[in-house]
C-alpha positions in Angstrom: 0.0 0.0 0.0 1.6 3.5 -0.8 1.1 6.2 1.7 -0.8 9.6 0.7 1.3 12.3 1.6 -0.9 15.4 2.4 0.0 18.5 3.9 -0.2 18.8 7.6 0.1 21.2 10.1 2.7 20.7 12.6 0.1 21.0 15.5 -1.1 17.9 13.4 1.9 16.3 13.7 2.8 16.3 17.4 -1.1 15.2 17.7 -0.7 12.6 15.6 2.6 11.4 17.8 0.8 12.1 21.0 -2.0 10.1 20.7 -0.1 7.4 18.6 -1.8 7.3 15.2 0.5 5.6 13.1 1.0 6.8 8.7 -0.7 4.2 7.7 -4.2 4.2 9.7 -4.2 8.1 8.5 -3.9 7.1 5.7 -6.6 4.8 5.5 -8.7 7.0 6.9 -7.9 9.8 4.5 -8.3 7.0 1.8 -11.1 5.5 3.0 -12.8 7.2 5.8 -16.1 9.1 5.2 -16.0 12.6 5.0 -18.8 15.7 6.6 -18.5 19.5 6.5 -17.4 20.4 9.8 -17.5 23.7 11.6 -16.0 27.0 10.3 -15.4 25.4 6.8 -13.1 22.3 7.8 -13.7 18.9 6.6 -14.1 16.1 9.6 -12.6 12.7 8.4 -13.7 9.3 10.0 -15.0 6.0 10.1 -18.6 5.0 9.9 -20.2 1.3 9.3 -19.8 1.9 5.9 -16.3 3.0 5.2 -15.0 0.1 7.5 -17.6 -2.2 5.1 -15.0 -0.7 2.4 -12.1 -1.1 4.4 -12.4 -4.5 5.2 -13.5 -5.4 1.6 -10.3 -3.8 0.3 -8.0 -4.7 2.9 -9.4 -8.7 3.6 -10.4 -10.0 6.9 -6.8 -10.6 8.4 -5.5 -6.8 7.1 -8.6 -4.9 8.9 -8.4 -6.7 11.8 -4.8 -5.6 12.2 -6.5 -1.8 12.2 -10.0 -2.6 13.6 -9.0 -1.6 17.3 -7.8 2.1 16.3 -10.8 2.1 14.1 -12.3 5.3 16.4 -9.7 7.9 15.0 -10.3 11.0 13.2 -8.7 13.6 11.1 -9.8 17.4 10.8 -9.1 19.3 7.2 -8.9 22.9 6.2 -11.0 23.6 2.8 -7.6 23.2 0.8 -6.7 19.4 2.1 -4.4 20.4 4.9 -4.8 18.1 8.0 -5.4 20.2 10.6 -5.5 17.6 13.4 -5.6 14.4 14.6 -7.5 12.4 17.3 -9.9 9.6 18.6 -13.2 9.8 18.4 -14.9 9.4 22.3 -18.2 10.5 21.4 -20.5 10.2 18.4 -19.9 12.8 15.9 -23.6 14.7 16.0 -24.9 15.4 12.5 -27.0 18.7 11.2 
């Protein structure tokens, strides 16, 4: 699998480190993941029943389950495909 290589902020970054999302699952999640129109214009990344569906269709049963535990992360993007941040999802995403 080759890894997308987007711009990110470097407040993404040390997220990213901190709360140990590896390339790859962002990757997958930027590839992947289902995206909504957050607030102030940002783009919120993550995955829903059917992205992991996708996933795991893509991927087979022995490469999701390798990811399926870290499932709950998210990504935040500026208009322009920046990532913003980074972080785990502890709470439902509400929807407008």
């Amino acid at each position: 699998m080759t890894t997308i290589q987007l711009p990110m902020t470097d407040h993404a970054a040390i997220r990213q480190r901190q709360r140990g999302i590896p390339d790859a699952l962002l990757a997958l999640l930027l590839r992947f993941g289902t995206r909504k129109r957050g607030n102030f214009g940002t783009i919120r990344a993550f995955f829903d029943k059917r992205s992991r569906a996708r996933l795991r269709r893509e991927l087979g049963v022995k490469g999701y389950a390798r990811w399926e535990a870290q499932m709950n992360s998210y990504a935040v993007l500026s208009e322009d495909a920046v990532v913003i941040t980074v972080g785990h999802r502890l709470m439902r995403f509400h929807r407008r």
